[in-house]
C-alpha positions as CSV (number, residue, x, y, z in Angstrom):
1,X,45.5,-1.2,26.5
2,X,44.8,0.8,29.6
3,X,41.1,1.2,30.0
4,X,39.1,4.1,31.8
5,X,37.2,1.7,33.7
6,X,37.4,-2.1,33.2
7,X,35.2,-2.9,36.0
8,X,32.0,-1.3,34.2
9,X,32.4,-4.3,31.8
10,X,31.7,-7.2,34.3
11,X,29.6,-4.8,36.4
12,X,27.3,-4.1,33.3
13,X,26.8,-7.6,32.6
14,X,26.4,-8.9,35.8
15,X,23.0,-6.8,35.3
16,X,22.3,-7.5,31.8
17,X,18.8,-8.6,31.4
18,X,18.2,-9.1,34.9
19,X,15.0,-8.2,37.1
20,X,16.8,-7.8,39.7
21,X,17.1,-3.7,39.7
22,X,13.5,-3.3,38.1
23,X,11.7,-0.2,38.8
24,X,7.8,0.5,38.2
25,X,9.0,3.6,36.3
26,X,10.3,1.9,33.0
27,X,6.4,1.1,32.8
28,X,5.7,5.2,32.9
29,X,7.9,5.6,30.3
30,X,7.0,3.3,28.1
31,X,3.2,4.5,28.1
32,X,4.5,8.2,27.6
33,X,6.5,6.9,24.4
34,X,3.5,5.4,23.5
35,X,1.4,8.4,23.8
36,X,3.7,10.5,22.0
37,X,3.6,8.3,19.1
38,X,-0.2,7.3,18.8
39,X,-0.7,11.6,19.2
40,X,1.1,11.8,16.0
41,X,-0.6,9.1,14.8
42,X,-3.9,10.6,15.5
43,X,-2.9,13.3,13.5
44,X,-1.7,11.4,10.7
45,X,1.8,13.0,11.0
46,X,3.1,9.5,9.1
47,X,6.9,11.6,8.7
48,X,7.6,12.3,12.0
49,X,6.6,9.0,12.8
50,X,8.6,7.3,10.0
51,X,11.4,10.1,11.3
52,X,11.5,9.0,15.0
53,X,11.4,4.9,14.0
54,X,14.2,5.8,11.9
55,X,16.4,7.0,14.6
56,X,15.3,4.3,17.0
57,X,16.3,1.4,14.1
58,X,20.0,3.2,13.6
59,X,19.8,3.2,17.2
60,X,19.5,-0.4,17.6
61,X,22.2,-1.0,15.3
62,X,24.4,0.7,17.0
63,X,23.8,-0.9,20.3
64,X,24.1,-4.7,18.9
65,X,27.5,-3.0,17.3
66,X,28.8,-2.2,20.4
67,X,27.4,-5.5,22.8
68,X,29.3,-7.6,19.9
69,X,32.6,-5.5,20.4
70,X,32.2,-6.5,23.8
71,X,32.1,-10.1,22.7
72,X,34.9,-10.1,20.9
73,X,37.0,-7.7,22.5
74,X,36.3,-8.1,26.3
75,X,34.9,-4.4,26.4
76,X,32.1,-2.7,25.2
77,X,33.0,1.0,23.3
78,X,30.2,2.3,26.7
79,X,28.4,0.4,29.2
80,X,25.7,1.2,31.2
81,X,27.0,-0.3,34.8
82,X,24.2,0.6,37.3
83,X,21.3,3.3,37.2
84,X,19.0,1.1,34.7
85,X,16.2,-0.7,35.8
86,X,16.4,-2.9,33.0
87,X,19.8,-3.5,31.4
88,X,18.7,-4.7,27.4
89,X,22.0,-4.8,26.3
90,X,25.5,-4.2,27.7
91,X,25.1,-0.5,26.5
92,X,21.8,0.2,26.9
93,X,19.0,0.2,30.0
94,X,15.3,0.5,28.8
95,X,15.3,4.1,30.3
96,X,17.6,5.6,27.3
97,X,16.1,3.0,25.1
98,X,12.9,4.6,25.5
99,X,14.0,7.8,24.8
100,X,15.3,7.6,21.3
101,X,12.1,6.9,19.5
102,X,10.9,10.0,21.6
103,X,13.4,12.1,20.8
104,X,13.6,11.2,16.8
105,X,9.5,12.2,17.0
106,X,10.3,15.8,18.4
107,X,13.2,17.0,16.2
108,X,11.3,16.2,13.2
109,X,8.5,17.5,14.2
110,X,10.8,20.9,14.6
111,X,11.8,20.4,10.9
112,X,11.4,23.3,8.7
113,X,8.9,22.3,6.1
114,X,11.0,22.9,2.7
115,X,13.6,20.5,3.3
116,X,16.1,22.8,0.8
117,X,16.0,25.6,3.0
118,X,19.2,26.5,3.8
119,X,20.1,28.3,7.3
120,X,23.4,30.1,7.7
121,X,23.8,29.0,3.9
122,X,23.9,25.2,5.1
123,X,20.9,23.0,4.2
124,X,18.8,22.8,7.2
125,X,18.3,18.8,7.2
126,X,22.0,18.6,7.8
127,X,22.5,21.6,9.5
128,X,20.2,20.8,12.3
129,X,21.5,17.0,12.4
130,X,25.0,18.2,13.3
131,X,23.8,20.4,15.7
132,X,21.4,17.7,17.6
133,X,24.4,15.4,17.5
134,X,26.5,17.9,19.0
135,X,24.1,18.3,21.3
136,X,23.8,14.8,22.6
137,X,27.3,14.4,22.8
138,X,27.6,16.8,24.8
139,X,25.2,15.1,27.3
140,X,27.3,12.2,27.4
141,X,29.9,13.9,29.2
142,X,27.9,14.3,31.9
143,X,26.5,11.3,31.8
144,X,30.0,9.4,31.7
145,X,31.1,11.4,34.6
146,X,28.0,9.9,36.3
147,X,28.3,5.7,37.5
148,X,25.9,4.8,35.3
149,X,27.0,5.6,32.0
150,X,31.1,4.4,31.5
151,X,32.9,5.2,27.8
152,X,35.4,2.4,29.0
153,X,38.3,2.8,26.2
154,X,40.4,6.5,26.7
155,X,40.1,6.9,23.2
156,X,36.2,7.3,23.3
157,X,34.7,9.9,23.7
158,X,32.3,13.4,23.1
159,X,33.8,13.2,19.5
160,X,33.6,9.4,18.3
161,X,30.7,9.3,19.5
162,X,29.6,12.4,17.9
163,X,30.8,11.4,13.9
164,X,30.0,7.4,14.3
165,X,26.7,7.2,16.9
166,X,25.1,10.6,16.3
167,X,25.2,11.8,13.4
168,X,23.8,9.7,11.9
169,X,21.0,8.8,14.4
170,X,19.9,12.1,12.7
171,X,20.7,11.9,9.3
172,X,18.3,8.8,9.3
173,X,15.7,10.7,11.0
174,X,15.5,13.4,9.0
175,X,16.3,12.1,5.3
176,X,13.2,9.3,6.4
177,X,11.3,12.4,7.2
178,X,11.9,13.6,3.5
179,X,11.4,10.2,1.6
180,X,8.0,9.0,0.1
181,X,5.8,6.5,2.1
182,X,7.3,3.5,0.4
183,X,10.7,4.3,0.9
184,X,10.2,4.6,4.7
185,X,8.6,1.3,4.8
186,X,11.2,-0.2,2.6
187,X,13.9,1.6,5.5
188,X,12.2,1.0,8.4
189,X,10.7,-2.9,7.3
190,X,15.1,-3.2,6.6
191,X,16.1,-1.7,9.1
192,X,13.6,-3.7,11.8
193,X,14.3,-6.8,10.4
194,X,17.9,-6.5,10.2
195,X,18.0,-5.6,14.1
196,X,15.5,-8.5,15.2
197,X,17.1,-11.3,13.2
198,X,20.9,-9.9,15.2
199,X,19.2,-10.1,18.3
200,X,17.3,-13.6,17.6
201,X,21.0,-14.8,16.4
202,X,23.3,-13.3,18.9
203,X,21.1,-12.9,21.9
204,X,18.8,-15.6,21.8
205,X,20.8,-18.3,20.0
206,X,24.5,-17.8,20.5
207,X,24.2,-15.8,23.6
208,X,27.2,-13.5,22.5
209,X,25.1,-10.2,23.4
């Protein structure tokens, strides 16, 4: 299969967890998604907290997904070749990591508070999670036509990424938003220990990611 750029593979992991290209501002970044999360914590604001953790678990899913595609298959669905100043997995640098939780915190917080309101005669929950999706994916495109974000196969792209990555980054915020306190631990509790045992496994033990 002719790939858009087969190089990003090798270049991407040649990086991949290394210290070499570290920079003092993944450090700044971290503390302000820190911040942003004890503010609403402060406040008590325990859905847009459990919305924003819910994004960044479905997150992590989808990033192990796509390091073990590049296992098996040679080739990662994206990579993330140079730009990062820490590599976590072949997808992902700590900069965009960082910015998921983030990002799930402020849509939710931009929820309308009657989660049956509908807009345009669409509910809003999912009205608003297509059009964040569509958002992002539109940002990829500039960020693959940038070196440090590669969709390596032709036949991925704004779109794929939009139905299988996106949506439902934002579905899981916002129905976690909705849910009663112990259904967003039960989620989140899942969903976090589902993520750390795959990265124990195929990270720490087999070495595959």
């Amino acid at each position: 299969m002719t790939l858009h750029n087969p190089e990003a593979t090798q270049a991407a992991l040649s990086i991949l967890r290394s210290g070499e290209p570290f920079h003092w501002s993944a450090i700044a970044l971290f503390a302000l998604a820190i911040y942003a999360y004890a503010n609403e914590i402060s406040k008590q604001n325990w859905k847009a907290v459990a919305g924003g953790l819910a994004l960044y678990m479905v997150h992590w899913s989808v990033e192990i997904g796509n390091a073990l595609i590049q296992h098996f298959t040679g080739h990662a669905l994206w990579t993330v070749p140079s730009g990062t100043s820490f590599l976590i997995l072949v997808g992902v640098g700590i900069e965009i990591s960082l910015a998921f939780p983030v990002l799930g915190l402020a849509v939710c917080k931009l929820l309308p508070e009657d989660p049956h309101q509908k807009i345009w005669g669409i509910n809003n929950r999912l009205l608003l999670a297509l059009a964040n999706a569509a958002f992002v994916s539109i940002l990829e495109i500039f960020l693959a036509k940038t070196p440090t974000f590669v969709w390596v196969y032709p036949w991925w792209g704004a779109f794929p990424v939009f139905i299988t990555v996106y949506i439902p980054f934002f579905l899981a915020a916002f129905f976690c938003y909705d849910w009663q306190p112990s259904t967003q631990r039960r989620f989140l509790g899942g969903m976090f220990i589902l993520n750390a045992a795959a990265l124990f496994l195929f990270a720490g033990v087999l070495k595959w990611i």
